[in-house]
FIKOLZA-1660 file (N, C-alpha, C; in steps of 0.1 Angstrom, whole numbers, plus 5000, padded with zeros to 4 digits):
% residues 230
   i   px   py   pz ch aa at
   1 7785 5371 1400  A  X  N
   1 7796 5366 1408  A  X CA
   1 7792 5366 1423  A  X  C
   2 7793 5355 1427  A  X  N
   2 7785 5355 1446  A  X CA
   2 7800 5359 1450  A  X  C
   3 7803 5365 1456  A  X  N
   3 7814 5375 1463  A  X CA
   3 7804 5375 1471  A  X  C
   4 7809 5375 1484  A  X  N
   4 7792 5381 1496  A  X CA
   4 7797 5398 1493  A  X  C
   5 7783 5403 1497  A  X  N
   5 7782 5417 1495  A  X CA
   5 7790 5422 1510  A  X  C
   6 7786 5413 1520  A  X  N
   6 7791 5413 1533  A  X CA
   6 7806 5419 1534  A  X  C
   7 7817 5409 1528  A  X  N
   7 7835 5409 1525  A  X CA
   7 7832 5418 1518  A  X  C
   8 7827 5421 1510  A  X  N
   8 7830 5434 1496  A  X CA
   8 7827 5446 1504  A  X  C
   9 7815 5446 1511  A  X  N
   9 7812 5466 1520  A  X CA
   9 7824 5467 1525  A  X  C
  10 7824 5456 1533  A  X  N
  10 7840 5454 1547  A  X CA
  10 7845 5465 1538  A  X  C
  11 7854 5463 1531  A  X  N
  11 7869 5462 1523  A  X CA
  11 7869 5477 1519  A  X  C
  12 7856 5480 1510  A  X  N
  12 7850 5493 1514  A  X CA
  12 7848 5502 1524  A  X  C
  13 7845 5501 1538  A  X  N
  13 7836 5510 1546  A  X CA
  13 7851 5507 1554  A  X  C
  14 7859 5497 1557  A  X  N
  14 7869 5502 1569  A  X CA
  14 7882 5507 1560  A  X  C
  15 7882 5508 1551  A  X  N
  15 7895 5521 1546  A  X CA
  15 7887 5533 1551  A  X  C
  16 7896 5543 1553  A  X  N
  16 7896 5555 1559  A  X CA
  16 7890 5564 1547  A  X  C
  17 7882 5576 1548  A  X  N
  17 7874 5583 1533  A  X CA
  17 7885 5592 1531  A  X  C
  18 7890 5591 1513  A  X  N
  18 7903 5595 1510  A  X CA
  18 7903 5607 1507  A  X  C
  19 7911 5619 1512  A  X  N
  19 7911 5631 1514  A  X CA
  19 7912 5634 1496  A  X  C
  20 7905 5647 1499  A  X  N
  20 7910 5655 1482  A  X CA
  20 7923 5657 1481  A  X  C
  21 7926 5654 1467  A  X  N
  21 7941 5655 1460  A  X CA
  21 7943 5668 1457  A  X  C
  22 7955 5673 1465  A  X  N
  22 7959 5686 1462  A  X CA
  22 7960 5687 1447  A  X  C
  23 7962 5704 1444  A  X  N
  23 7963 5707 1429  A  X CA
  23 7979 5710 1426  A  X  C
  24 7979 5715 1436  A  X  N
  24 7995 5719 1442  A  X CA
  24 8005 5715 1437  A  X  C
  25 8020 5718 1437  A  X  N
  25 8029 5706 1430  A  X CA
  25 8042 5718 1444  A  X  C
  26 8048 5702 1445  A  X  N
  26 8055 5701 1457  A  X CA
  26 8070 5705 1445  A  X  C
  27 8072 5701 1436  A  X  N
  27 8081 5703 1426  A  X CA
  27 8072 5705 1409  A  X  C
  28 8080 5718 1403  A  X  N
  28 8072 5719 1391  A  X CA
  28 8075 5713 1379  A  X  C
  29 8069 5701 1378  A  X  N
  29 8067 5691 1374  A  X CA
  29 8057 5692 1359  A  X  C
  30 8061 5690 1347  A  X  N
  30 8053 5695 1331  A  X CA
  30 8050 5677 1326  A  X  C
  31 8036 5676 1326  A  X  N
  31 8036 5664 1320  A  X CA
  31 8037 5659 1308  A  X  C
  32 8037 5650 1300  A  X  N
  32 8033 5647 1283  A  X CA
  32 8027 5655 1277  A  X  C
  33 8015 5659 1282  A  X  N
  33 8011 5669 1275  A  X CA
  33 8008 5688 1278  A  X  C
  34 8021 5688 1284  A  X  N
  34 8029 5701 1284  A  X CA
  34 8019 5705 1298  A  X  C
  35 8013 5699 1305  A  X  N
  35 8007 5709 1316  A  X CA
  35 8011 5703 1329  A  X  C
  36 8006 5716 1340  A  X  N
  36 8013 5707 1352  A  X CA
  36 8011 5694 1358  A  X  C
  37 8020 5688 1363  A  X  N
  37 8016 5677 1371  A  X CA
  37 8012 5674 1389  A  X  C
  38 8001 5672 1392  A  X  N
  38 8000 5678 1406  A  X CA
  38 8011 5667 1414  A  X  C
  39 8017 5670 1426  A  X  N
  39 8026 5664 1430  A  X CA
  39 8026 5672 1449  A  X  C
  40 8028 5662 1455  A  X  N
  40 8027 5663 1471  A  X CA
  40 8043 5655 1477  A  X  C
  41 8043 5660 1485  A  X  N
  41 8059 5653 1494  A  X CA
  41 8048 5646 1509  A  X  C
  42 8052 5630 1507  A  X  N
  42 8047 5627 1514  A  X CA
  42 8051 5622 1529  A  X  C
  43 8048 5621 1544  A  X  N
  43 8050 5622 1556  A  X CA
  43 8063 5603 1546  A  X  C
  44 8074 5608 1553  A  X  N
  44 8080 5596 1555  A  X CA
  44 8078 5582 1559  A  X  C
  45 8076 5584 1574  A  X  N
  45 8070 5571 1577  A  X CA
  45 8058 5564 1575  A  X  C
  46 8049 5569 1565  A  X  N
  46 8037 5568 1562  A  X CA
  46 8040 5558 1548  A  X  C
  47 8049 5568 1541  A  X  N
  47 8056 5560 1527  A  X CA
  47 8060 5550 1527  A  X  C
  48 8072 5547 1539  A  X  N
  48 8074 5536 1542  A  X CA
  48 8069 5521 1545  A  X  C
  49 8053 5527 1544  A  X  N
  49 8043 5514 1551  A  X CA
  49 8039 5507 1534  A  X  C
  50 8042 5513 1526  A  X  N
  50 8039 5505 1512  A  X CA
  50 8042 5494 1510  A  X  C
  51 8057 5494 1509  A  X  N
  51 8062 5485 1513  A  X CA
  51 8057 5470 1520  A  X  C
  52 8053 5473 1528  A  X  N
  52 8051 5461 1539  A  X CA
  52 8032 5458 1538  A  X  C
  53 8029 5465 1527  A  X  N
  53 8014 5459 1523  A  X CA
  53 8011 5445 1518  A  X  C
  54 8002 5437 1523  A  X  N
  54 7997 5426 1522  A  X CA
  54 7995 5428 1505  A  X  C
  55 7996 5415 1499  A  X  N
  55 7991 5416 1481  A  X CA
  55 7997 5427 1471  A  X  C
  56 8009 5434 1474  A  X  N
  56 8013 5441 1462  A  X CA
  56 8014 5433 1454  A  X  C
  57 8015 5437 1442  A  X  N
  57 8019 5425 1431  A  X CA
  57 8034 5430 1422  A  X  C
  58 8043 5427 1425  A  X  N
  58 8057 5429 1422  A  X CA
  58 8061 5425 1414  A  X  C
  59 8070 5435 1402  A  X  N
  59 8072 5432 1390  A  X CA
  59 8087 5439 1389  A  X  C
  60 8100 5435 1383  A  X  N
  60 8111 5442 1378  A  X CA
  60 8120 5436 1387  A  X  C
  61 8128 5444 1394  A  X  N
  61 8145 5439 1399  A  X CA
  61 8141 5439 1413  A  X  C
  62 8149 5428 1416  A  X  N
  62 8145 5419 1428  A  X CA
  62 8155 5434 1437  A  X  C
  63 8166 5436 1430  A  X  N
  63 8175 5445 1437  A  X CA
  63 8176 5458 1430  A  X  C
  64 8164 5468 1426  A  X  N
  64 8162 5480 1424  A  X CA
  64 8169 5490 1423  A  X  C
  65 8169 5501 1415  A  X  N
  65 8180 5515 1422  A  X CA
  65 8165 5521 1423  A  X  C
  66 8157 5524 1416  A  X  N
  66 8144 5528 1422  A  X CA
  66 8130 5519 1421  A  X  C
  67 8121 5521 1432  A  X  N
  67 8107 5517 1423  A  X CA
  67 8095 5525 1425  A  X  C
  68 8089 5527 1423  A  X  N
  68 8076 5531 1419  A  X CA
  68 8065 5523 1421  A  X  C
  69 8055 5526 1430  A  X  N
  69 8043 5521 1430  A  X CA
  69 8030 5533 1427  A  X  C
  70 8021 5522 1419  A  X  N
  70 8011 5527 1414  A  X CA
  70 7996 5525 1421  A  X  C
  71 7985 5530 1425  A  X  N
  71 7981 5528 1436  A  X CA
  71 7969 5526 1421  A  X  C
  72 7959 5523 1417  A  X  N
  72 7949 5521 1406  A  X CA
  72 7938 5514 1411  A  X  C
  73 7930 5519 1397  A  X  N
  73 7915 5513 1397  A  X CA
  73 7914 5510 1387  A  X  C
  74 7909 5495 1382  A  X  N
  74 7906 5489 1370  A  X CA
  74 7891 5497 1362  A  X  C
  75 7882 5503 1370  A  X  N
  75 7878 5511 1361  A  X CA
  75 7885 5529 1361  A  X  C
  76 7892 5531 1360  A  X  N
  76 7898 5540 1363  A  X CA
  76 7903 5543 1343  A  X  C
  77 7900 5551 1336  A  X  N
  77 7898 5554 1320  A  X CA
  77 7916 5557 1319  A  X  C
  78 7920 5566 1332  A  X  N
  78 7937 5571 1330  A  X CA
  78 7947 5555 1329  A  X  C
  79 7941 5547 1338  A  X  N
  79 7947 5539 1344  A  X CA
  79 7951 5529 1331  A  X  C
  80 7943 5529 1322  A  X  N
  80 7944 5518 1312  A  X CA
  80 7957 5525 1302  A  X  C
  81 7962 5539 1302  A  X  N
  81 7972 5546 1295  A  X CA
  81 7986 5538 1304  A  X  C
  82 7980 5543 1318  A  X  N
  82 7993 5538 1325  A  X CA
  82 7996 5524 1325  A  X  C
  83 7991 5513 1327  A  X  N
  83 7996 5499 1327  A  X CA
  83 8000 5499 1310  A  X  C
  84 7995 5503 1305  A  X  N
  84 8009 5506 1287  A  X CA
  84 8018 5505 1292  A  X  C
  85 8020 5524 1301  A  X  N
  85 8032 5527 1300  A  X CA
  85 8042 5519 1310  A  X  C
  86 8033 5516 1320  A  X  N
  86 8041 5509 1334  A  X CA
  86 8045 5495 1327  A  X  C
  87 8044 5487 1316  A  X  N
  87 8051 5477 1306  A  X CA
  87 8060 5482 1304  A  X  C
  88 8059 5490 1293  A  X  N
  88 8071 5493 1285  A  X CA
  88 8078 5497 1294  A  X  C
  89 8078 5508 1308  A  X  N
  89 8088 5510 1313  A  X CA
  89 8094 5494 1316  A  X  C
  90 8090 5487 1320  A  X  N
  90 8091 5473 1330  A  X CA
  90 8099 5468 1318  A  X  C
  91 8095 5470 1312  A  X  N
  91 8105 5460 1299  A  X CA
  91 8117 5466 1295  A  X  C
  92 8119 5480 1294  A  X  N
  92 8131 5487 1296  A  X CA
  92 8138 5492 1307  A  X  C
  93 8135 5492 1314  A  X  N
  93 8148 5493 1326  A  X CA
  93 8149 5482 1339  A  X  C
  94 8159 5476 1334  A  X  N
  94 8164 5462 1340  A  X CA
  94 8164 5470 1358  A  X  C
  95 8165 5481 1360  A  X  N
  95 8170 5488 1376  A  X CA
  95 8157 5486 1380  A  X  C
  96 8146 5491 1378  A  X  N
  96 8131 5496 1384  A  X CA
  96 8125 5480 1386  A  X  C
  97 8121 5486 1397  A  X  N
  97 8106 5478 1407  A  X CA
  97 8097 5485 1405  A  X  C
  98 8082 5473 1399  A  X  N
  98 8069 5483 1401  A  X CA
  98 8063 5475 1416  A  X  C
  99 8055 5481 1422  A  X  N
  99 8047 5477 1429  A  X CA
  99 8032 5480 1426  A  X  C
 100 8025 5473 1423  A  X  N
 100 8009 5478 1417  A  X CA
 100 7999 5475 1432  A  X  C
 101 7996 5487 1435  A  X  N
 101 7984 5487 1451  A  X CA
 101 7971 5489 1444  A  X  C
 102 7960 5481 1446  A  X  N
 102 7953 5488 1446  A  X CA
 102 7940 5494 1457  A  X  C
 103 7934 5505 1448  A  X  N
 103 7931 5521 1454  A  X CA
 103 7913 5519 1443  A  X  C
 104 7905 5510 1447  A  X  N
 104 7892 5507 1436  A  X CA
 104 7880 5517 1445  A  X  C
 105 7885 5531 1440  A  X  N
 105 7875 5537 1450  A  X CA
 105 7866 5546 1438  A  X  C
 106 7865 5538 1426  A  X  N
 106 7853 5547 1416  A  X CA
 106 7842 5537 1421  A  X  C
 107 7844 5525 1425  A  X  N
 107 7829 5518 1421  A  X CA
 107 7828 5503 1428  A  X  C
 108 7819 5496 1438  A  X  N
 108 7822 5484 1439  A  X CA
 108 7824 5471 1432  A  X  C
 109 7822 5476 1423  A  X  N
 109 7826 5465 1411  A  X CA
 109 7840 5469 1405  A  X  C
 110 7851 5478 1412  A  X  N
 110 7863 5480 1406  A  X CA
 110 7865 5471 1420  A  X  C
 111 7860 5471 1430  A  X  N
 111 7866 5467 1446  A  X CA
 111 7866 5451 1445  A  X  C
 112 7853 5444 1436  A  X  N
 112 7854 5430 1428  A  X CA
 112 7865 5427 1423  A  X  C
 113 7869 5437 1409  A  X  N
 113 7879 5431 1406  A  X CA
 113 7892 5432 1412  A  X  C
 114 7892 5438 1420  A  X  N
 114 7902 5441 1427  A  X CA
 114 7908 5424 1438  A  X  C
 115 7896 5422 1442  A  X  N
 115 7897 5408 1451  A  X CA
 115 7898 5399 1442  A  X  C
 116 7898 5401 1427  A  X  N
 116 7897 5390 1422  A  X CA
 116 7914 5386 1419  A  X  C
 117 7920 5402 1417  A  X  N
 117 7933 5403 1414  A  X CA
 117 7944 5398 1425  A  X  C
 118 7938 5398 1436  A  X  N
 118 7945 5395 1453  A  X CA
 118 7941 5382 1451  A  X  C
 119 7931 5376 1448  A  X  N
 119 7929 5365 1448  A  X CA
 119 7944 5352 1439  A  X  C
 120 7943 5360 1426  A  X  N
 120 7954 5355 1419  A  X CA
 120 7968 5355 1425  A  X  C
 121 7969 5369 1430  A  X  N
 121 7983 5372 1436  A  X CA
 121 7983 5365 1448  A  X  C
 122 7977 5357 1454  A  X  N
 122 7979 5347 1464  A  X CA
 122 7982 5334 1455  A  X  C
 123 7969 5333 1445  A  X  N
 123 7974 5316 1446  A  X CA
 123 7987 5316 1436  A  X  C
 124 7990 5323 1426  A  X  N
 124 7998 5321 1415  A  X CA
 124 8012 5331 1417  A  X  C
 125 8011 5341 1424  A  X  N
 125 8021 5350 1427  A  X CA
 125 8019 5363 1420  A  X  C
 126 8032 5368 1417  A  X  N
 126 8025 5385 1407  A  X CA
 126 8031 5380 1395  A  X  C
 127 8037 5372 1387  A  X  N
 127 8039 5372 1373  A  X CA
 127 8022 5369 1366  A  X  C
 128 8015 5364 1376  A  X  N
 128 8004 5362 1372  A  X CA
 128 7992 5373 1372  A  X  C
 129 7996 5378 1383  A  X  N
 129 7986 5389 1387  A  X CA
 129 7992 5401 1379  A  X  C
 130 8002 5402 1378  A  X  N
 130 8010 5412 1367  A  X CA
 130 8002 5410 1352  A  X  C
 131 8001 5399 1343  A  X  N
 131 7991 5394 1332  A  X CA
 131 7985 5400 1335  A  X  C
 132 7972 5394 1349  A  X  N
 132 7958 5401 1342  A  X CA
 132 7954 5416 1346  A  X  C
 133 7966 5422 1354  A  X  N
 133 7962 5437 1350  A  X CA
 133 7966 5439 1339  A  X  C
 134 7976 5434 1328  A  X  N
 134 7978 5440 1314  A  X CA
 134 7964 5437 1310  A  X  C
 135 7959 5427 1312  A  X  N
 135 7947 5418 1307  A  X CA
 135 7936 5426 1310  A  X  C
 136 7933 5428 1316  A  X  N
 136 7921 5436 1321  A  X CA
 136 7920 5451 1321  A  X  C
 137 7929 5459 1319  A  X  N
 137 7931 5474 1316  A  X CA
 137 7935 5478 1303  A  X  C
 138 7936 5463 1293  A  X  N
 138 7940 5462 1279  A  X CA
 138 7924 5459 1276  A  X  C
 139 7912 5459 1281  A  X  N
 139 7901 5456 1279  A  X CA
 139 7888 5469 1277  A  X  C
 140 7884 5471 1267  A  X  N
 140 7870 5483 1269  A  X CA
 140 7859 5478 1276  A  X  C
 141 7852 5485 1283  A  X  N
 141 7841 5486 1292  A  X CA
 141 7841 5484 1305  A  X  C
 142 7836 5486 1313  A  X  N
 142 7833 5483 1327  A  X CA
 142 7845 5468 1334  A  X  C
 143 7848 5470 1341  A  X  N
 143 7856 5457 1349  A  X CA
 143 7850 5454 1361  A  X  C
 144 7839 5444 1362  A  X  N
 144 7835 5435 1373  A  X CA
 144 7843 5429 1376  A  X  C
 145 7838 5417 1388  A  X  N
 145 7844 5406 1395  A  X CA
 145 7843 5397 1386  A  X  C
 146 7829 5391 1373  A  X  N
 146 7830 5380 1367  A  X CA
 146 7837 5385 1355  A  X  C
 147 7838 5394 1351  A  X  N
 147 7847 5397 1341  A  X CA
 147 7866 5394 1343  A  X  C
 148 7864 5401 1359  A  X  N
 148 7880 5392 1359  A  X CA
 148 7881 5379 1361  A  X  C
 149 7873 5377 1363  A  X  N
 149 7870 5357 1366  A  X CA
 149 7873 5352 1354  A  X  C
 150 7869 5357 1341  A  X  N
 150 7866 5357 1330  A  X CA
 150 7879 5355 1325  A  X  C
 151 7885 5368 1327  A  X  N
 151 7901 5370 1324  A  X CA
 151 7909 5356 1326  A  X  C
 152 7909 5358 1342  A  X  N
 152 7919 5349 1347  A  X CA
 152 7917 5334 1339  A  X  C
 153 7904 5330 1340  A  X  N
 153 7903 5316 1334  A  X CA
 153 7909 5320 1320  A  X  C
 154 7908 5323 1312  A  X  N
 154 7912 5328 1300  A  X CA
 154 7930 5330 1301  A  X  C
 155 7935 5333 1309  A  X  N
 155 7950 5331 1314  A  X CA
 155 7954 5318 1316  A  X  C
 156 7942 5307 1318  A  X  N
 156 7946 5292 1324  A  X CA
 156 7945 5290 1339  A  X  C
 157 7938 5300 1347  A  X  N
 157 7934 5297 1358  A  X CA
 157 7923 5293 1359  A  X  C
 158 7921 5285 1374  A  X  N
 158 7908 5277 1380  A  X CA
 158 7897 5288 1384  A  X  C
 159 7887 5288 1379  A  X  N
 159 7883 5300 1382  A  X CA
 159 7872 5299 1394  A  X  C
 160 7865 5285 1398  A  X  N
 160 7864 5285 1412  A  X CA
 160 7868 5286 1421  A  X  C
 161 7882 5279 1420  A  X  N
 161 7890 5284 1428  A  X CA
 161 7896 5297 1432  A  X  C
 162 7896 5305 1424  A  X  N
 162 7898 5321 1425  A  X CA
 162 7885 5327 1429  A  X  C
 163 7877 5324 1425  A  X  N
 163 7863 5329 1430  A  X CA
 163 7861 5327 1451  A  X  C
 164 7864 5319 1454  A  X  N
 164 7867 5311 1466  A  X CA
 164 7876 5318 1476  A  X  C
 165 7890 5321 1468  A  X  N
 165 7898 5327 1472  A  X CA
 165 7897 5341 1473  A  X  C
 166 7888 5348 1464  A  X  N
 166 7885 5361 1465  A  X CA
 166 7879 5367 1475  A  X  C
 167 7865 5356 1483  A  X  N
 167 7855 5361 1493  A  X CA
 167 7863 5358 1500  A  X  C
 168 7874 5354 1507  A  X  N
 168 7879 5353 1513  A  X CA
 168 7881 5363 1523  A  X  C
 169 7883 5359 1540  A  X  N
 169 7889 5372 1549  A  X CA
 169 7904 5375 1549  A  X  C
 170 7908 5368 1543  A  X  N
 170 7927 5370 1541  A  X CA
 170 7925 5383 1528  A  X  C
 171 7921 5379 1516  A  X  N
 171 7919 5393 1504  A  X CA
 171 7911 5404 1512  A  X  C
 172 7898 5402 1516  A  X  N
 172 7891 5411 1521  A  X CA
 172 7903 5421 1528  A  X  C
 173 7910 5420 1538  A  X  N
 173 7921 5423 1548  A  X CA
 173 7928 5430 1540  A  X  C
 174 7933 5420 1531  A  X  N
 174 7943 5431 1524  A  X CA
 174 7943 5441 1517  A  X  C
 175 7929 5442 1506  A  X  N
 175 7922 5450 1498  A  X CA
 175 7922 5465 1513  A  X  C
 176 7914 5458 1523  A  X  N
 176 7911 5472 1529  A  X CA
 176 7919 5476 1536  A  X  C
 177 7938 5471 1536  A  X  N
 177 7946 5477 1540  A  X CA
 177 7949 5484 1529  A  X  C
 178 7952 5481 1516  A  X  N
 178 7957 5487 1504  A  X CA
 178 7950 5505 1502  A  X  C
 179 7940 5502 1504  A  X  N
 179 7929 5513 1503  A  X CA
 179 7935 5518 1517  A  X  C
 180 7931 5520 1525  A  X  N
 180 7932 5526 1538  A  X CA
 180 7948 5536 1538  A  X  C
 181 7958 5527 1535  A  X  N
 181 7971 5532 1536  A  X CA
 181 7968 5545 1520  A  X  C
 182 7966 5542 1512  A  X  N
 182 7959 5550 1499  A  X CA
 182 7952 5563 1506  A  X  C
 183 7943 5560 1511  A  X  N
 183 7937 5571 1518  A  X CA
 183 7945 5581 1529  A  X  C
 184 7952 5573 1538  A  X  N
 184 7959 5580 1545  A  X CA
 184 7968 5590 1544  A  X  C
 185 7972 5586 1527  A  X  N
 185 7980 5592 1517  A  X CA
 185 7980 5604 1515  A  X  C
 186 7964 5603 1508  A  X  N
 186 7959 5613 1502  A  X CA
 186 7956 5612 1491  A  X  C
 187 7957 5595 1485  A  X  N
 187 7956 5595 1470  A  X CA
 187 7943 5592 1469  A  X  C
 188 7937 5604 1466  A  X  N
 188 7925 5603 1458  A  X CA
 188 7921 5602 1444  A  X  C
 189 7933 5605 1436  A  X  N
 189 7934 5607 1421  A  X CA
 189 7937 5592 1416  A  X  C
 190 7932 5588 1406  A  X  N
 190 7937 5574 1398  A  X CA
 190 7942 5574 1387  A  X  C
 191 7953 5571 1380  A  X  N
 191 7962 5562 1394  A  X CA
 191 7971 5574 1399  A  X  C
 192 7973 5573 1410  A  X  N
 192 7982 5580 1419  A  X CA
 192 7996 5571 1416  A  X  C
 193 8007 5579 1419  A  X  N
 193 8025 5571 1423  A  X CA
 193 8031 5572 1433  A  X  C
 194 8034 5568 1435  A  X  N
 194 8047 5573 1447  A  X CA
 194 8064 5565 1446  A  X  C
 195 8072 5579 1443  A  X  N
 195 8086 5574 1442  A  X CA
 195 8092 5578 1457  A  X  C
 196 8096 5570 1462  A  X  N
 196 8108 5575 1473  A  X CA
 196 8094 5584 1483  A  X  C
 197 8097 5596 1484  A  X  N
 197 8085 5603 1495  A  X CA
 197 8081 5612 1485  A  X  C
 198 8074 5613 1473  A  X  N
 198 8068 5623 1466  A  X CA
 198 8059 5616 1460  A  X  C
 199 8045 5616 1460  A  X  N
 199 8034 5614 1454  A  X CA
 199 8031 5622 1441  A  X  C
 200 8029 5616 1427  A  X  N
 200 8026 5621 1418  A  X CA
 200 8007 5616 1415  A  X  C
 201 7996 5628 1418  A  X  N
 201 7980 5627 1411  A  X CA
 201 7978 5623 1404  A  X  C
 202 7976 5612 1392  A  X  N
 202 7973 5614 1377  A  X CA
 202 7983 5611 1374  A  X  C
 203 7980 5608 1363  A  X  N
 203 7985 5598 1352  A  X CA
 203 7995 5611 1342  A  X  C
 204 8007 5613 1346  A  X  N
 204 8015 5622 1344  A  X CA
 204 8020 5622 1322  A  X  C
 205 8020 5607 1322  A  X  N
 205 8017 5604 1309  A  X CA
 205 8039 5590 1308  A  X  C
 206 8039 5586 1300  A  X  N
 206 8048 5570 1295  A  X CA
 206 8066 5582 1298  A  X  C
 207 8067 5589 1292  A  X  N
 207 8079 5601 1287  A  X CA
 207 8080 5602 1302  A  X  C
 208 8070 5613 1307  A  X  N
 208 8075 5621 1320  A  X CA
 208 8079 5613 1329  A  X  C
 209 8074 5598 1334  A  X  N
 209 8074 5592 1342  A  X CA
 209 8086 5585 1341  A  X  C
 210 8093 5579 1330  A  X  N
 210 8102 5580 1326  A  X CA
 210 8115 5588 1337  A  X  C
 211 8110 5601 1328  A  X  N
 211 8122 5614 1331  A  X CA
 211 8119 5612 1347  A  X  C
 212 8108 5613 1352  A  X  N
 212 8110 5613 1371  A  X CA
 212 8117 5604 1373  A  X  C
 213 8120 5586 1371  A  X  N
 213 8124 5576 1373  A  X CA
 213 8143 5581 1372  A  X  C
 214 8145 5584 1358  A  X  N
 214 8158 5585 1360  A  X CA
 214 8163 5593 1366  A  X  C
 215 8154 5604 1369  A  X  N
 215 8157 5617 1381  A  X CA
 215 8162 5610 1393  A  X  C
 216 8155 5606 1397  A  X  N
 216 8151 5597 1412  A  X CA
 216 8165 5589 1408  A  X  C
 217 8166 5582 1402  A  X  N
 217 8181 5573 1402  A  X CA
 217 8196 5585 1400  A  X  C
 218 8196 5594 1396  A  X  N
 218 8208 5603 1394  A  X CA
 218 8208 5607 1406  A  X  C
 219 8198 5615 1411  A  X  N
 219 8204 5625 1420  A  X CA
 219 8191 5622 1433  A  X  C
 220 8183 5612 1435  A  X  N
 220 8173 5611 1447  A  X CA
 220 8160 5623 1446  A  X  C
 221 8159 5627 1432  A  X  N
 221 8146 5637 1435  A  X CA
 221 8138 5632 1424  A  X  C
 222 8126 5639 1422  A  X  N
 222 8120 5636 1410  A  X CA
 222 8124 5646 1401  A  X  C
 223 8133 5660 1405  A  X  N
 223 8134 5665 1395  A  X CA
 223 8147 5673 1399  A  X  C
 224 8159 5670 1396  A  X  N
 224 8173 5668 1396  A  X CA
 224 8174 5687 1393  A  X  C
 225 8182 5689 1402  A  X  N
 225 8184 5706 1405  A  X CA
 225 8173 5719 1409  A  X  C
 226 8158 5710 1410  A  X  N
 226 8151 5719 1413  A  X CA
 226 8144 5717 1432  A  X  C
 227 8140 5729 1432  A  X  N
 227 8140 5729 1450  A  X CA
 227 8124 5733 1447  A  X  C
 228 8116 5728 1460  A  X  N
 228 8105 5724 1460  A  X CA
 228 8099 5739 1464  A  X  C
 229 8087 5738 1464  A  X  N
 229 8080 5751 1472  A  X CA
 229 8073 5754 1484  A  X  C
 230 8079 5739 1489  A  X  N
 230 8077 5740 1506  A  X CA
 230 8084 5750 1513  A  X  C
% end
C-alpha cells in the first residue's frame, strides 16, 4: 500500500510518547473475570477535548444519557473482544453514544489501518467506518493498510479512492491528534475508555462495561455509592 512512509512517521512521531498506565483504580472496580479493573479520574478539561476530535466515528443516540468512547488499536488481541461487546451494547441501549478514537500505538501498520479507517470516516461518514471496524476486528491476523483497503472494497467502497484519501494531510492531522490527546491521557493500555472523567485500562470485559454504563446513567459515577481512593 504506497501510503508515503513520510504522512505515516508524521502521525506517529508528533503524538506526544504515552505515559504508563497506572495499575491503580481510582474506584474498585471487579471485571468479567472477577479481577481488578485498573481505572484513573481524569483532569476535566483534558476529557472534554474528545469530544471535539477531528474523525471520531459516532455510533448510537444523537441525544445520549451517557457515552463512552473507546480509544483502540486494530491490532490490539483485547480490542477484537471489545468491538463484540461495544455492538451488542450499541444494539441494546437506545440511550448510549459510542465514540471509537483511535490510539494505533502497537505497530505502524495498526497507524495504516487506522488512516485507512479516517479515510472512510471522511468520505462515507461513521455508519460506514462503524462496519469496517466490526469488519476488521471480526478478522484473524495482523491488520495492515492493504488489508483494510481490502475490507473496505469488500463493503462496496472505491478503494483508490480511499487509498488517496488516506495519504492525505487532513487524516494524517487527525490520526496524530487522536493519538496525541490519547497520550496526554495516559492511555497507554488498548483499548482504553473513558466515561464522563474516569478512564477505564483494558478491556474490562461486555457485563462490566455494561454495569459501569448504567452506573454512570443512575447516579453520574461508574460505580453508584462507592467513594474513590483519592
Amino acid at each position: 500500500m504506497p501510503l508515503s512512509r513520510r504522512s505515516l512517521l508524521a502521525a506517529l512521531l508528533t503524538a506526544a510518547p504515552a505515559a504508563r498506565a497506572t495499575e491503580g483504580q481510582w474506584f474498585p472496580l471487579t471485571g468479567d473475570d472477577g479481577r481488578p479493573v485498573a481505572n484513573t479520574r481524569l483532569p476535566g478539561e483534558l476529557a472534554s477535548e474528545i469530544a471535539e476530535l477531528p474523525g471520531i466515528t459516532w455510533v448510537g443516540s444523537a441525544e445520549p444519557a451517557v457515552t463512552l468512547y473507546e480509544f483502540f488499536d486494530f491490532n490490539c488481541p483485547w480490542c477484537r473482544a471489545a468491538a463484540r461487546d461495544l455492538s451488542g451494547l450499541h444494539a441494546a441501549s437506545p440511550t448510549l453514544r459510542i465514540g471509537l478514537v483511535h490510539n494505533p500505538i502497537l505497530s505502524p501498520r495498526s497507524a495504516q489501518a487506522a488512516k485507512v479507517a479516517l479515510a472512510l470516516q471522511r468520505r462515507a461518514g461513521s455508519g460506514a467506518a462503524f462496519a469496517l471496524y466490526g469488519a476488521l476486528l471480526g478478522r484473524s491476523g495482523p491488520i495492515d493498510g492493504p488489508r483494510a483497503l481490502e475490507a473496505a472494497r469488500d463493503l462496496g467502497h472505491d478503494r483508490a479512492a480511499l487509498e488517496a484519501e488516506a495519504d492525505s494531510d487532513l487524516v494524517g492531522r487527525a490520526l496524530a491528534g487522536q493519538m496525541r490527546l490519547a497520550a496526554n491521557l495516559g492511555l497507554s493500555a488498548t483499548p482504553s475508555y473513558v466515561v464522563g472523567t474516569t478512564a477505564l485500562l483494558g478491556h474490562p470485559g461486555g457485563r462490566t462495561l455494561a454495569r459501569v454504563l448504567a452506573a454512570v446513567e443512575t447516579c453520574d459515577s461508574v460505580l453508584c455509592g462507592a467513594e474513590s481512593p483519592g
